[in-house]
TORLO-497978 format. One record per residue: y, z, x of N, C-alpha, C in turn. Coordinates in pm, 1 decimal, padded with zeros to 6 digits. Layout:
<rs>
Y  Z  X  Y  Z  X  Y  Z  X .
...
</rs>
This chain:
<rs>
-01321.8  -00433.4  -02032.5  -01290.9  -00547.0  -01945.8  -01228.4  -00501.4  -01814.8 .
-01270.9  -00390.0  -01744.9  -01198.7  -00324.1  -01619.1  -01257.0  -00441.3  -01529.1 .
-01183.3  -00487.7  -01380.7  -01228.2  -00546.3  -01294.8  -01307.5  -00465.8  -01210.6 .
-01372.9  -00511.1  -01172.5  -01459.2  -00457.9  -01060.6  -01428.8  -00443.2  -00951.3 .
-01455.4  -00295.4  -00888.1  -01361.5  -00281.5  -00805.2  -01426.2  -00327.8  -00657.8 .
-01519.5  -00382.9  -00613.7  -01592.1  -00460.8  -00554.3  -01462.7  -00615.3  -00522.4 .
-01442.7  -00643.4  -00599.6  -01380.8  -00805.0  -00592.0  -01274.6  -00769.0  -00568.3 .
-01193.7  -00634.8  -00598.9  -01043.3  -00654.4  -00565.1  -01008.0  -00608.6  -00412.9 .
-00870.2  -00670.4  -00415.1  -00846.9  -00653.0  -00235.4  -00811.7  -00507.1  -00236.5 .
-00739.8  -00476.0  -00083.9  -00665.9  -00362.8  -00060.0  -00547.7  -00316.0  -00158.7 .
-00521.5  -00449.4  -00141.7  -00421.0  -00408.8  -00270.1  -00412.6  -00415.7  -00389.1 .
-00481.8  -00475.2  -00487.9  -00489.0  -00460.3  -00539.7  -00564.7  -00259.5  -00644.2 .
-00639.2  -00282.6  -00527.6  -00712.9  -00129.8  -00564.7  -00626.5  -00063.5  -00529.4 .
-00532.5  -00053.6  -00473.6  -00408.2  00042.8  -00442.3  -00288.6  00061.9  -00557.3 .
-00255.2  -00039.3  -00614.5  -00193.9  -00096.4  -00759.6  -00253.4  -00029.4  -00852.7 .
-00412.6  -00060.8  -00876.8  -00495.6  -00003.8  -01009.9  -00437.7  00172.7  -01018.1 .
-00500.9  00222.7  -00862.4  -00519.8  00368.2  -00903.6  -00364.1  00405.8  -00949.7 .
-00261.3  00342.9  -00937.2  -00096.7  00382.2  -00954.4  -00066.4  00363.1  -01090.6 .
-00153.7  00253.3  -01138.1  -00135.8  00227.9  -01273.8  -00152.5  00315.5  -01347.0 .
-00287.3  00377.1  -01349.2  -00358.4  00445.4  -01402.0  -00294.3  00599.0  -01406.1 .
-00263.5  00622.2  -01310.0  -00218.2  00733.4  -01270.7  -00045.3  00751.5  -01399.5 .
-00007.5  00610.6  -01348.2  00146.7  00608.8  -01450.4  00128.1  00603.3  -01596.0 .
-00027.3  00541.2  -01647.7  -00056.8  00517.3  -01786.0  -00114.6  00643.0  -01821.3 .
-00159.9  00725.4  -01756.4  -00171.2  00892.3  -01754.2  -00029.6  00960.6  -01851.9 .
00056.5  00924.4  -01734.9  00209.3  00997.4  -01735.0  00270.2  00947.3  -01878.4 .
00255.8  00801.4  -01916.2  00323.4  00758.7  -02017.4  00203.2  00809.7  -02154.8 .
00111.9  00882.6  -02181.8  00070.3  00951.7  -02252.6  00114.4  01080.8  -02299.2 .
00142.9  01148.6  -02212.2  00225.0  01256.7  -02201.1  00337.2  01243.3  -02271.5 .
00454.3  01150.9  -02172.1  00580.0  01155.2  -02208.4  00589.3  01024.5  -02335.5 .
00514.1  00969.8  -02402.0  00555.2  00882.9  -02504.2  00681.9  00819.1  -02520.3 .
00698.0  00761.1  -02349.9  00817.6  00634.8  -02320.3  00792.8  00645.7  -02181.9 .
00813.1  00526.9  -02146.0  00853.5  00458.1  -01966.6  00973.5  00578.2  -01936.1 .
01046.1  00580.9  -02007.9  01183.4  00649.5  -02006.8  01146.9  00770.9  -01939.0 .
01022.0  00856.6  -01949.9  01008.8  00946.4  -01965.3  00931.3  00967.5  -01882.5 .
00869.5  00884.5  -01767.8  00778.9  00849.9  -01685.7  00860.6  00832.4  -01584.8 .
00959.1  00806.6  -01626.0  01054.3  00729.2  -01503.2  01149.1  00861.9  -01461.8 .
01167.0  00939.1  -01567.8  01270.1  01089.3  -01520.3  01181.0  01183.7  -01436.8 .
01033.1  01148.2  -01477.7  00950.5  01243.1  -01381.8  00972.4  01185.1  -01238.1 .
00931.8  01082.9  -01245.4  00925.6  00988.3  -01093.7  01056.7  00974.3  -01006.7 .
01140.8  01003.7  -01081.8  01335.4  00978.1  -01040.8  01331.0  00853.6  -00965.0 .
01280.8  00742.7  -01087.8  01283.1  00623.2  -01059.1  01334.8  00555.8  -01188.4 .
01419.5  00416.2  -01165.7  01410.1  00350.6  -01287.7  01298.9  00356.4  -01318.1 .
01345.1  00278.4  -01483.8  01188.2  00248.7  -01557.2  01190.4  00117.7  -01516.4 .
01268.2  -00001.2  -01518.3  01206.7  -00118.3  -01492.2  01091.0  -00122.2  -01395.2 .
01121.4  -00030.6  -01253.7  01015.6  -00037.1  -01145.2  00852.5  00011.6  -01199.3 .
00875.8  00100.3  -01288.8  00774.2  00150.5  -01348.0  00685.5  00107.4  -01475.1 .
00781.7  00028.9  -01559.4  00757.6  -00095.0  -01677.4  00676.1  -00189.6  -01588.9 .
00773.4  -00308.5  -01477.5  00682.9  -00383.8  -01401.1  00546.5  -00383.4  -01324.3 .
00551.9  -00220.2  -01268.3  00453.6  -00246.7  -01212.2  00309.7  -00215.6  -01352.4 .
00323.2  -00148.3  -01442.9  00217.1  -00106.1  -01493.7  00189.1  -00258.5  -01581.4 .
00295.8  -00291.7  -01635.5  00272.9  -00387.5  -01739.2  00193.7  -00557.6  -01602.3 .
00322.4  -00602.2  -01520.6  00261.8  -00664.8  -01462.0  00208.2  -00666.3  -01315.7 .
00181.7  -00570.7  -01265.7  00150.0  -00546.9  -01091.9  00256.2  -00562.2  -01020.8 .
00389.2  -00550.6  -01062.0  00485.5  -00567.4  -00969.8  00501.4  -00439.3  -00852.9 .
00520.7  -00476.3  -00732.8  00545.8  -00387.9  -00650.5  00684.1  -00399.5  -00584.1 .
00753.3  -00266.5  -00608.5  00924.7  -00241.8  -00570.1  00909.6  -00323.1  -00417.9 .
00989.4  -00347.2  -00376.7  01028.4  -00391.0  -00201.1  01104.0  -00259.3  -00106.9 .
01140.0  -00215.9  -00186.7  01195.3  -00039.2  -00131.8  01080.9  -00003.1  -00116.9 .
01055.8  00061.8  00037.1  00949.4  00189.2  00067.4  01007.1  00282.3  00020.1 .
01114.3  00354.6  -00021.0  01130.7  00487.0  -00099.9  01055.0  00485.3  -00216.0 .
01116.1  00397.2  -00299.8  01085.2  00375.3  -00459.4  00922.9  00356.4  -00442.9 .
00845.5  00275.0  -00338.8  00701.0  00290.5  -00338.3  00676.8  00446.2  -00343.1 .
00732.8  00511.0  -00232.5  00675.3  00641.0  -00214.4  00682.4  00746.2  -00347.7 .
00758.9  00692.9  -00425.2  00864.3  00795.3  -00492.2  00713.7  00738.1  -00647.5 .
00675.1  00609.0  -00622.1  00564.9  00590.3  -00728.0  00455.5  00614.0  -00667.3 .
00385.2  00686.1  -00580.8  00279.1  00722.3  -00469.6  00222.0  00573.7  -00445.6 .
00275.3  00517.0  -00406.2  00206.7  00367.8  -00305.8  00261.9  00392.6  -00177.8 .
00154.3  00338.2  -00109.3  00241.2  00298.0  00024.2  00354.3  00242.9  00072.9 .
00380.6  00312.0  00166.2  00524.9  00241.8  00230.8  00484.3  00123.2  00271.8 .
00394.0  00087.5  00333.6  00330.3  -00030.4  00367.8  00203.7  -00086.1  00282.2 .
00235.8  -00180.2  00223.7  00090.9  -00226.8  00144.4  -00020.6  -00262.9  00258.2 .
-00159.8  -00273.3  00233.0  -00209.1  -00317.0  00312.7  -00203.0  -00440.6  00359.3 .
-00195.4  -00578.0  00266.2  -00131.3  -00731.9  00313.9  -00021.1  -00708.9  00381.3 .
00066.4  -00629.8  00413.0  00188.0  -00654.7  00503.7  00122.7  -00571.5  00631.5 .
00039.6  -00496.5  00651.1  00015.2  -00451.0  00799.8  00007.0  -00580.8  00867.4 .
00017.2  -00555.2  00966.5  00026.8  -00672.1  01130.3  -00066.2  -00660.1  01170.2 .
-00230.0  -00722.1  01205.0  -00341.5  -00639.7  01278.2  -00302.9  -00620.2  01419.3 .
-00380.0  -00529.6  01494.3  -00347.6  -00516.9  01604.6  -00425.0  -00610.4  01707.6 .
-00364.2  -00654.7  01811.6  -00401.1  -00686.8  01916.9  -00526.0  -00635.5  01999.1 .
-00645.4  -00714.2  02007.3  -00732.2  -00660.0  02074.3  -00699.1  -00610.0  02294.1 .
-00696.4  -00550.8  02312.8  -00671.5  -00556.3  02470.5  -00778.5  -00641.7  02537.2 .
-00748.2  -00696.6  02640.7  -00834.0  -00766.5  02683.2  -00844.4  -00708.1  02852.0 .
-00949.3  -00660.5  02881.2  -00960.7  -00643.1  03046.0  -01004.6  -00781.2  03123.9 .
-00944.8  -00776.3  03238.4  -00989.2  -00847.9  03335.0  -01150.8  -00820.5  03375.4 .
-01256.6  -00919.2  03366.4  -01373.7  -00913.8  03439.6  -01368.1  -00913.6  03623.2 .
-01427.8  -00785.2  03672.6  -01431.5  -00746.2  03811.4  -01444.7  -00864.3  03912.7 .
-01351.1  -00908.0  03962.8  -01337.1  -00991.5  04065.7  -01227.7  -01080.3  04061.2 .
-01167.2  -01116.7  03902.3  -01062.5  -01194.7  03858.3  -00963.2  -01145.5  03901.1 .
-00853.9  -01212.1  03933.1  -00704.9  -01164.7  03895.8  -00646.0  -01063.9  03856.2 .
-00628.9  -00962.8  03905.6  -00556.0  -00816.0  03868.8  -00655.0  -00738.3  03757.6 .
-00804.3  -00764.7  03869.7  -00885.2  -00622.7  03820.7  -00861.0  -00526.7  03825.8 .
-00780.0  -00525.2  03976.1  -00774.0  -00363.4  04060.9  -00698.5  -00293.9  03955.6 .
-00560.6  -00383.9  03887.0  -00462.9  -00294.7  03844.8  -00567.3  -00191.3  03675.1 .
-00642.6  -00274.8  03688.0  -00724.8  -00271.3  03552.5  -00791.4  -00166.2  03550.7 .
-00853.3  -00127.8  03681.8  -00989.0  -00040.1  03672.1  -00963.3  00059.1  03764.8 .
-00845.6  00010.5  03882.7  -00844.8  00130.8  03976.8  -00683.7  00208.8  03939.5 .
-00684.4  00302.0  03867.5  -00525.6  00333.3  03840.5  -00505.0  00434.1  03907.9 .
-00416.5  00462.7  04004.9  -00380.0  00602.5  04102.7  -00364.9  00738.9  04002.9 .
</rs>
């Protein structure tokens, strides 16, 4: 029953591979406890996110579980620039720069 990774967002596919990666680790160490001394993170941060997709609000503790400091839903898009068309209102400053 894996989702398809087609339908999920940025973030979500960013979540999966962390999961996976932590349900790796908790094979190994046979406890969160033990997942969490590797990571030098609590386990709650590491319980939540695997069990329910929770993501810490600390960019350390993200980094410290390899997620981004920035999820992709919180980037800001950027501003397209817009030039003046030649003849308008402060072309010159636009097109002729000393």
């Amino acid at each position: 029953n894996k989702p398809q990774t087609d339908a999920l967002t940025p973030n979500e596919r960013v979540i999966a591979r962390v999961q996976k990666r932590l349900k790796k680790a908790y094979l190994r160490h046979v406890s969160w406890r033990g997942v969490a001394q590797e990571y030098g993170v609590n386990v709650s941060y590491i319980f939540r996110l695997c069990e329910y997709g929770t993501v810490p609000r600390n960019p350390d503790i993200r980094y410290k579980l390899g997620l981004p400091r920035v999820m992709p839903s919180e980037r800001k898009p950027r501003k397209k620039r817009e030039y003046p068309k030649i003849g308008q209102p402060g072309w010159e400053k636009a097109y002729l720069k000393k």
